[in-house]
C-alpha positions as a Markdown table, in Angstrom:
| # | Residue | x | y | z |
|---|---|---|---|---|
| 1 | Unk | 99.0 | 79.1 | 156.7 |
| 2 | Unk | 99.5 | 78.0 | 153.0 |
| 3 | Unk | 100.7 | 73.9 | 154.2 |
| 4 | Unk | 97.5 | 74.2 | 157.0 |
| 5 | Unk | 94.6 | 75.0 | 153.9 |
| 6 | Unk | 96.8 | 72.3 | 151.8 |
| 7 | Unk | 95.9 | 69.9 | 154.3 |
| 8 | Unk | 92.9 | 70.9 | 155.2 |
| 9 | Unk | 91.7 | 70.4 | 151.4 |
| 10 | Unk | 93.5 | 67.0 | 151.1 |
| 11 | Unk | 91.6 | 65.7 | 154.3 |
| 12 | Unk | 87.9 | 67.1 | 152.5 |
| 13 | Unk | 88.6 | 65.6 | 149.8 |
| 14 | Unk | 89.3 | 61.9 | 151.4 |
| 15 | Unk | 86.7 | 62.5 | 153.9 |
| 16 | Unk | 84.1 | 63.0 | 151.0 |
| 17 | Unk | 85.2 | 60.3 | 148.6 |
| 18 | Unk | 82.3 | 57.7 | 147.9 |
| 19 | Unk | 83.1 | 54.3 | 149.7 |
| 20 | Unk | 84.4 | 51.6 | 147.1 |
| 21 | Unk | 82.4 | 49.6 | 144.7 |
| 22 | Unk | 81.2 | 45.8 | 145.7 |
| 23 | Unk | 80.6 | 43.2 | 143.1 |
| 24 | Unk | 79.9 | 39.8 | 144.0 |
| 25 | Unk | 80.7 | 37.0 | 141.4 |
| 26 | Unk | 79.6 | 33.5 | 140.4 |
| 27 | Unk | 82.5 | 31.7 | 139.1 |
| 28 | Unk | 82.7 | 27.5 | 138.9 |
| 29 | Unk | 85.7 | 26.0 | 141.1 |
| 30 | Unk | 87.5 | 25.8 | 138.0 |
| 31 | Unk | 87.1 | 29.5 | 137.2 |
| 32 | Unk | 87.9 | 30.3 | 140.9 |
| 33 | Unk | 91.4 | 28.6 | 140.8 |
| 34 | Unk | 91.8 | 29.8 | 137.5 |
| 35 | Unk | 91.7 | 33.7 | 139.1 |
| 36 | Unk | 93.8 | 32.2 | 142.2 |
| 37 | Unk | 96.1 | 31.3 | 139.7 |
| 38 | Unk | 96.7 | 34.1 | 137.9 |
| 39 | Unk | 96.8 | 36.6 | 140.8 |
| 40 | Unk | 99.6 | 34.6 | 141.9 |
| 41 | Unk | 102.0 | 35.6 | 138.9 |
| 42 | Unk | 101.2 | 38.8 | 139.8 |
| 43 | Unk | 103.5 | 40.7 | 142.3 |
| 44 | Unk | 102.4 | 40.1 | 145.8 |
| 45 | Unk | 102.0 | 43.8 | 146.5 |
| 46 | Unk | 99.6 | 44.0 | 144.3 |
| 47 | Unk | 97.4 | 40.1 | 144.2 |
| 48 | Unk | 98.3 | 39.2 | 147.8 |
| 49 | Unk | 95.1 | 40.8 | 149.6 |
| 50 | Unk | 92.9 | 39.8 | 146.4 |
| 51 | Unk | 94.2 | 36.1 | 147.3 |
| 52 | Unk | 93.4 | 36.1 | 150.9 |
| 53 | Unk | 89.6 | 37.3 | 150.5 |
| 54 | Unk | 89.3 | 34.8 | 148.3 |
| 55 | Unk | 90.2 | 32.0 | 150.4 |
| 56 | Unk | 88.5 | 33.8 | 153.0 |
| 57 | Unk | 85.2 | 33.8 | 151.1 |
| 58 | Unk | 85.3 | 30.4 | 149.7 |
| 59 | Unk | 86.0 | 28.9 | 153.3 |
| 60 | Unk | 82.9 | 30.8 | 154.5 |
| 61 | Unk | 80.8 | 30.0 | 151.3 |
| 62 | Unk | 82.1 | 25.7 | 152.1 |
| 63 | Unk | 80.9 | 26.7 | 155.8 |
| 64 | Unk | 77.8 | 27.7 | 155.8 |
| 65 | Unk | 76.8 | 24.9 | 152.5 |
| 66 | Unk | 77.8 | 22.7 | 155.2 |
| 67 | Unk | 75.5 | 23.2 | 157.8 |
């Protein structure tokens, strides 16, 4: 009974947490590497999924100037 209200607290207390913060950022190419750069002496634990929305944002960003 006691390890069925533990969980059930643990799962209201997820369920109710407010979804993450978004800030979107104007950096120069030069700035942007700069961050790239930096993330990458990071561990990869920690930087890699940072890294890959990056690339995945600029790519987008070089898309739709594009068209």
């Amino acid at each position: 009974m006691k390890k069925t209200l533990t969980l059930i607290a643990i799962m209201a207390a997820v369920a109710f947490q407010p979804a993450p913060k978004s800030y979107k950022l104007e950096l120069t190419a030069q700035e942007l590497q700069i961050v790239y750069d930096a993330l990458g002496e990071l561990p990869a634990k920690t930087s890699e999924t940072i890294r890959i929305k990056i690339v995945q944002q600029v790519n987008q960003q070089n898309t739709t100037d594009k068209k």
